[in-house]
C-alpha positions as CSV (number, residue, x, y, z in Angstrom):
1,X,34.9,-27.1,-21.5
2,X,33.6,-23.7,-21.1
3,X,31.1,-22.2,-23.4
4,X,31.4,-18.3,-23.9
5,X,29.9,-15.7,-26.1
6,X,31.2,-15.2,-29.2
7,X,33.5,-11.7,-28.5
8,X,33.7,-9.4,-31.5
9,X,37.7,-10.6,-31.8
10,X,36.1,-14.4,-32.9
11,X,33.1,-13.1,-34.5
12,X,31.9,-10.1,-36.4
13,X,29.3,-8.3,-34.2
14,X,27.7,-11.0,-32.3
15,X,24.0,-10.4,-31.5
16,X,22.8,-9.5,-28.1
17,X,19.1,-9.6,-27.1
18,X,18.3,-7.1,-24.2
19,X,14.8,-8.3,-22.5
20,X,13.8,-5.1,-20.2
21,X,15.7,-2.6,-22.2
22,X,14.9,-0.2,-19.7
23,X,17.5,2.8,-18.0
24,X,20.2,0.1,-17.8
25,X,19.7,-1.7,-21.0
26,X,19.7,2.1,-22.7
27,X,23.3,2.3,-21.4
28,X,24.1,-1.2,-22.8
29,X,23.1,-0.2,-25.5
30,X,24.6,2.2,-26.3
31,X,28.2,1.1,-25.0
32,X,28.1,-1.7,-27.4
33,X,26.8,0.1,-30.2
34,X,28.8,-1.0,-33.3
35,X,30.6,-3.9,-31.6
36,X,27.5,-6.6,-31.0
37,X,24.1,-6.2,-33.1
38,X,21.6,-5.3,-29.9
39,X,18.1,-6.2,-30.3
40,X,16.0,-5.1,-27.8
41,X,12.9,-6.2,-26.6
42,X,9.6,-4.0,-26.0
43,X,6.3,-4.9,-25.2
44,X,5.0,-1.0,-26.1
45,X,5.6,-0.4,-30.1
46,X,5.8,3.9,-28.8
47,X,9.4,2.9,-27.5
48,X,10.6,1.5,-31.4
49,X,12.0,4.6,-32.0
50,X,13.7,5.7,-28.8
51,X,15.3,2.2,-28.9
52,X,16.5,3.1,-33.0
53,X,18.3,6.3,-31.8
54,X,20.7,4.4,-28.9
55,X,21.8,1.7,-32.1
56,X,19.2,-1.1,-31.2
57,X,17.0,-3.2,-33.0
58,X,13.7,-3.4,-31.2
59,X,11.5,-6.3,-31.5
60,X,7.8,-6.1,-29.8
61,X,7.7,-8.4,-27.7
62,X,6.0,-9.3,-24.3
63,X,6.9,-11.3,-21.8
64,X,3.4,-11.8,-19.9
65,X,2.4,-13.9,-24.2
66,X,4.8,-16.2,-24.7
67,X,4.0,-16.5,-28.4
68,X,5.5,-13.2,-28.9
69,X,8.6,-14.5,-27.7
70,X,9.2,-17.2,-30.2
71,X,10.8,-14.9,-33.1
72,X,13.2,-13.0,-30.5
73,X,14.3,-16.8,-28.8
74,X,16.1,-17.7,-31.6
75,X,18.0,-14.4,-33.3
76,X,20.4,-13.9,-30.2
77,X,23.8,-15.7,-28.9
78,X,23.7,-13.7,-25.8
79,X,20.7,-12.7,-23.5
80,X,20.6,-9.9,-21.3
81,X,18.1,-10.2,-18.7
82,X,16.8,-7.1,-17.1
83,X,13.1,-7.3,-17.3
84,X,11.2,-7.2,-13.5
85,X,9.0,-10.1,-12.5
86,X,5.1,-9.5,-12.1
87,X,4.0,-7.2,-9.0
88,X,2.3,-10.3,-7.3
89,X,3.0,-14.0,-6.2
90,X,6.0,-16.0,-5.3
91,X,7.0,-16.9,-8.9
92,X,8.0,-15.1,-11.7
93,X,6.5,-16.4,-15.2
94,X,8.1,-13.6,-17.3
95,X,11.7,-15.8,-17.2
96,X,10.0,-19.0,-17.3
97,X,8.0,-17.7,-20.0
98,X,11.1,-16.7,-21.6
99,X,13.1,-19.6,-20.9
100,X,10.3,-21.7,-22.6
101,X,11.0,-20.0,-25.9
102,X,14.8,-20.2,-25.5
103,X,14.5,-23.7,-25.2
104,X,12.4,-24.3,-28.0
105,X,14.9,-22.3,-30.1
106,X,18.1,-24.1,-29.2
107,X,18.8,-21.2,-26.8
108,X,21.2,-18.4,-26.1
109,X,25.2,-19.4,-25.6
110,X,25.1,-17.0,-22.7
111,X,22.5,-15.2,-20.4
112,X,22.8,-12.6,-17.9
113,X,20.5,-12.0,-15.1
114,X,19.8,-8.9,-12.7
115,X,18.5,-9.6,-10.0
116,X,18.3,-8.2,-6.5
117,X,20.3,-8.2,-3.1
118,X,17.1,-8.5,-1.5
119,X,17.0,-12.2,-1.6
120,X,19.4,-12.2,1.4
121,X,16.9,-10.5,3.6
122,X,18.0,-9.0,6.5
123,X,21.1,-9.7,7.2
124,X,22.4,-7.7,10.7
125,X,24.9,-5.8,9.1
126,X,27.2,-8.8,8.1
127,X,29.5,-8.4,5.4
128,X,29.4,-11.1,3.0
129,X,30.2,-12.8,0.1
130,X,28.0,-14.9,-2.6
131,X,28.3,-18.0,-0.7
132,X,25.7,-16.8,2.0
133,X,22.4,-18.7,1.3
134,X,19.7,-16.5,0.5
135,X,16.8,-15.9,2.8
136,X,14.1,-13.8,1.2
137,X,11.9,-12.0,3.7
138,X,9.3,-10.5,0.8
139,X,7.2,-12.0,-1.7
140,X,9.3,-9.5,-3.7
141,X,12.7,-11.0,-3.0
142,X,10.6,-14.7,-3.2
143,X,9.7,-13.4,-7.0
144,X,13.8,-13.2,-7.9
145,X,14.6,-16.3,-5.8
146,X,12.4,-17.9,-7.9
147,X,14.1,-16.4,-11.2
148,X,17.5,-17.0,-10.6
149,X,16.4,-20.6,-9.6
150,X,15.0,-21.1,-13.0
151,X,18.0,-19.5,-15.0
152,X,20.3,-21.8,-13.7
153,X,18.7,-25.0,-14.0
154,X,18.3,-23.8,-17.8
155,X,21.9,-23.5,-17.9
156,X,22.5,-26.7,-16.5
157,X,19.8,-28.3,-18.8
158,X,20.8,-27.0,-22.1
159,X,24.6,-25.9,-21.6
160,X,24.0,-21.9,-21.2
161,X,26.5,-19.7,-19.5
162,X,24.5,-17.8,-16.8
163,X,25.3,-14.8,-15.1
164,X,23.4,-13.9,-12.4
165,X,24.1,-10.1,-11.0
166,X,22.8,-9.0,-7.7
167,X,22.0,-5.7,-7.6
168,X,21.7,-3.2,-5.2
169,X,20.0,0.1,-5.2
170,X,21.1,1.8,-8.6
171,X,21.9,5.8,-8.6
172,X,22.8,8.0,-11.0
173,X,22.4,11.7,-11.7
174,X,20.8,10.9,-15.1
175,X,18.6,8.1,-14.2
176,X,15.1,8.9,-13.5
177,X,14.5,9.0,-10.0
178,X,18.2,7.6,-9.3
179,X,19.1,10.6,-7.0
180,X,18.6,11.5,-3.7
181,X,18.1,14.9,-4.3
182,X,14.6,14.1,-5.0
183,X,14.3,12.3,-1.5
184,X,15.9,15.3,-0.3
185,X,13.6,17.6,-1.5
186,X,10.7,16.1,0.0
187,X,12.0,16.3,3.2
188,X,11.7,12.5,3.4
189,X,12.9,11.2,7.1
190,X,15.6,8.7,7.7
191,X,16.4,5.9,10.7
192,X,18.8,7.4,14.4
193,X,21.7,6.3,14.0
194,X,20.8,3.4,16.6
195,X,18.6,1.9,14.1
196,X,19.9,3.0,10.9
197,X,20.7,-0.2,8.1
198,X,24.0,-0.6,6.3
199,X,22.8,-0.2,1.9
200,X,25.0,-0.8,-0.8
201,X,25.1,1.2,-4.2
202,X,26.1,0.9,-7.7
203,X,26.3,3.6,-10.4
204,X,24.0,3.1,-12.8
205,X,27.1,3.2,-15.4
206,X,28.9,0.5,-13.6
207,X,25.9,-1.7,-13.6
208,X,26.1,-1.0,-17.2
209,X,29.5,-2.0,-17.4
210,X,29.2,-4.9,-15.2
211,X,26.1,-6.3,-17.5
212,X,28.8,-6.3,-20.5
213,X,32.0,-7.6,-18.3
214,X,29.8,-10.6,-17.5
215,X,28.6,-11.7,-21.0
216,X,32.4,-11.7,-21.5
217,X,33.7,-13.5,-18.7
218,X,31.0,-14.3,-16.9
219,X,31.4,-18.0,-15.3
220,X,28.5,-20.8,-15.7
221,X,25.6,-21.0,-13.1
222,X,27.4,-17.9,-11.1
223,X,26.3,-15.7,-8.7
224,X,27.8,-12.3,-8.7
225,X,27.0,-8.8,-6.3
226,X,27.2,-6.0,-8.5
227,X,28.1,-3.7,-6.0
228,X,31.2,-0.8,-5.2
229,X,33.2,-0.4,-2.5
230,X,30.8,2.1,-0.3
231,X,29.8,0.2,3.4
232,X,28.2,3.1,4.2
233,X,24.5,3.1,6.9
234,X,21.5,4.5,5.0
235,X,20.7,8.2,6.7
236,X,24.9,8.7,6.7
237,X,24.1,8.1,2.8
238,X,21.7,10.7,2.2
239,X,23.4,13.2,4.7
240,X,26.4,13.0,2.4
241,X,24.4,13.8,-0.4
242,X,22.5,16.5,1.3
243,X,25.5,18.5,1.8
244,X,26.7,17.5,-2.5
245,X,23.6,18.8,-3.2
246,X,23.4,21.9,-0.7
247,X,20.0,20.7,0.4
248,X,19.3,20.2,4.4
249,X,19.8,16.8,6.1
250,X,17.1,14.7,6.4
251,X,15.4,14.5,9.8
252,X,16.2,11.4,11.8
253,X,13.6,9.5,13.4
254,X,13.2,6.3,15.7
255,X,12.1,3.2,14.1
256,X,9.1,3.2,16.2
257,X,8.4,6.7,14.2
258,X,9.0,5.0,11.1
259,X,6.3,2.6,11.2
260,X,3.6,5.4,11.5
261,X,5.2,8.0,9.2
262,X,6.6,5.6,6.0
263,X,5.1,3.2,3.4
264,X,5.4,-0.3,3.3
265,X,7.9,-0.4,0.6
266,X,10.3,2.0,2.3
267,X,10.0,0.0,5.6
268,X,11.1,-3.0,4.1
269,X,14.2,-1.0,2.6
270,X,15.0,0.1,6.1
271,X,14.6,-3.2,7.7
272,X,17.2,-5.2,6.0
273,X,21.0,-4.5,7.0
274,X,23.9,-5.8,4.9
275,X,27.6,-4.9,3.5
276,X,28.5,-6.7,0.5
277,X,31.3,-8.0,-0.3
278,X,32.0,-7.3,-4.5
279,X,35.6,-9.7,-5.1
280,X,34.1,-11.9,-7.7
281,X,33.1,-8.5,-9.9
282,X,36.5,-7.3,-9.6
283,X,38.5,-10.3,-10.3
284,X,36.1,-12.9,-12.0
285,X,34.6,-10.1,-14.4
286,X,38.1,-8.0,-14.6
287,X,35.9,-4.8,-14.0
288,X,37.4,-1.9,-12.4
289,X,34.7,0.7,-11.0
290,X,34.6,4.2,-12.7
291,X,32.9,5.2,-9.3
292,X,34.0,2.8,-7.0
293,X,32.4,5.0,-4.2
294,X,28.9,7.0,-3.9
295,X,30.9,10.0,-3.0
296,X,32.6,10.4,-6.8
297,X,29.6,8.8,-8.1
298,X,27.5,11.5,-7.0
299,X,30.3,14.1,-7.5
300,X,29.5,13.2,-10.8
């Protein structure tokens, strides 16, 4: 049998523990506010009061001491999962610091996950569903592999329902740094045509939305892309949002110029290629996109 969440219709606000209550969890938050009791976790006491005003309970916290964690484990039925593995290594010790304490407390009925499409790698421009194996190119991607591997042998171990959603890059016009216009502005150059990569989006409110859908009907030990509808190549993504924005299209250079003029980290963006396919967040999660393209999400 199935185990699920309790849903406010069997329960009277069920509890909800975001970990990595960051621009996301904010919107959680405050989408839920009055129908689940949200604590969120925060390793910086400064945030207690920002986290008070969206409806949350916060609870100071941190990931990289796992004896913080202990009182947080055992308050929630449902865990939403948000917070980023460390900046080094192949393995991420922040979940399996928190799955440790979930375990000793009996753990959560439910868990969601985000995690990243990156630990497909490069993937030619294929479209594809959640069956593809992943193939992480960056100790980056290796860090989430690592995660997601984790989270569902804990659901297996100890009968949890996890969700695990894999995100794309996340836009919004009110997100920090979630819209192009700031690329834009600096004038930052993207790939010819020739050697340009297919990227998918989701608005940062659908993510949102998505997180919630999943506690709900999430299925166990599943694998979802939380993605929209856009198959759109990455320089045709910024030219349409150049001309939203009245702002000049980026220049386009070879990849060859790439390598000499970009970071490391924007390289890598620009080196994997793939269209995803999003069924499974449609039907499975019964969630229908409020911006099911980047065109009205940035219209917006």
């Amino acid at each position: 049998m199935t185990l699920t969440c309790p849903s406010p219709a069997r329960r009277q606000r069920p509890v909800l523990l975001i970990v990595g209550c960051g621009d996301v969890g904010m919107r959680v938050a405050r989408l839920l506010r009055g129908r689940w009791r949200v604590l969120a976790m925060t390793s910086s006491p400064a945030r207690c009061a920002e986290l008070r005003a969206v409806g949350a309970v916060p609870l100071v916290a941190d990931l990289d001491a796992p004896a913080t964690l202990q009182r947080a484990a055992g308050l929630a039925d449902a865990v939403l999962h948000l917070a980023p593995p460390p900046l080094a290594g192949r393995s991420d010790p922040r979940t399996r610091h928190l799955l440790q304490a979930l375990a000793r407390r009996g753990g959560a009925r439910c868990i969601v996950y985000g995690s990243t499409t990156g630990v497909y790698g490069d993937c030619a421009g294929a479209r594809f569903d959640e069956t593809r194996a992943v193939a992480p190119a960056t100790d980056r991607a290796w860090r989430r592999v690592d995660a997601e591997q984790r989270l569902r042998w804990h659901g297996r171990r100890f009968g949890t329902r996890v969700s695990i959603l894999r995100i794309p890059g996340i836009y919004a016009g009110d997100r920090p740094g979630g819209h192009p216009r700031e690329r834009l502005a600096r004038g930052t150059p993207v790939l010819a045509g020739e050697d340009d990569v297919f990227t998918n989006h989701i608005h940062a409110d659908d993510l949102a939305r998505a997180c919630i859908a999943a506690l709900h009907h999430g299925l166990p030990q599943r694998v979802v892309h939380a993605s929209d509808d856009t198959e759109m190549k990455m320089g045709d993504y910024f030219d349409l949002a150049a001309g939203l924005c009245g702002l000049p299209k980026p220049p386009r250079i070879s990849r060859a110029q790439a390598k000499e003029q970009l970071s490391p980290m924007l390289l890598s963006f620009m080196s994997e290629s793939r269209r995803l396919d999003n069924t499974r967040l449609k039907r499975e999660l019964k969630l229908r996109l409020r911006y099911p393209t980047v065109e009205t999400g940035l219209l917006a």
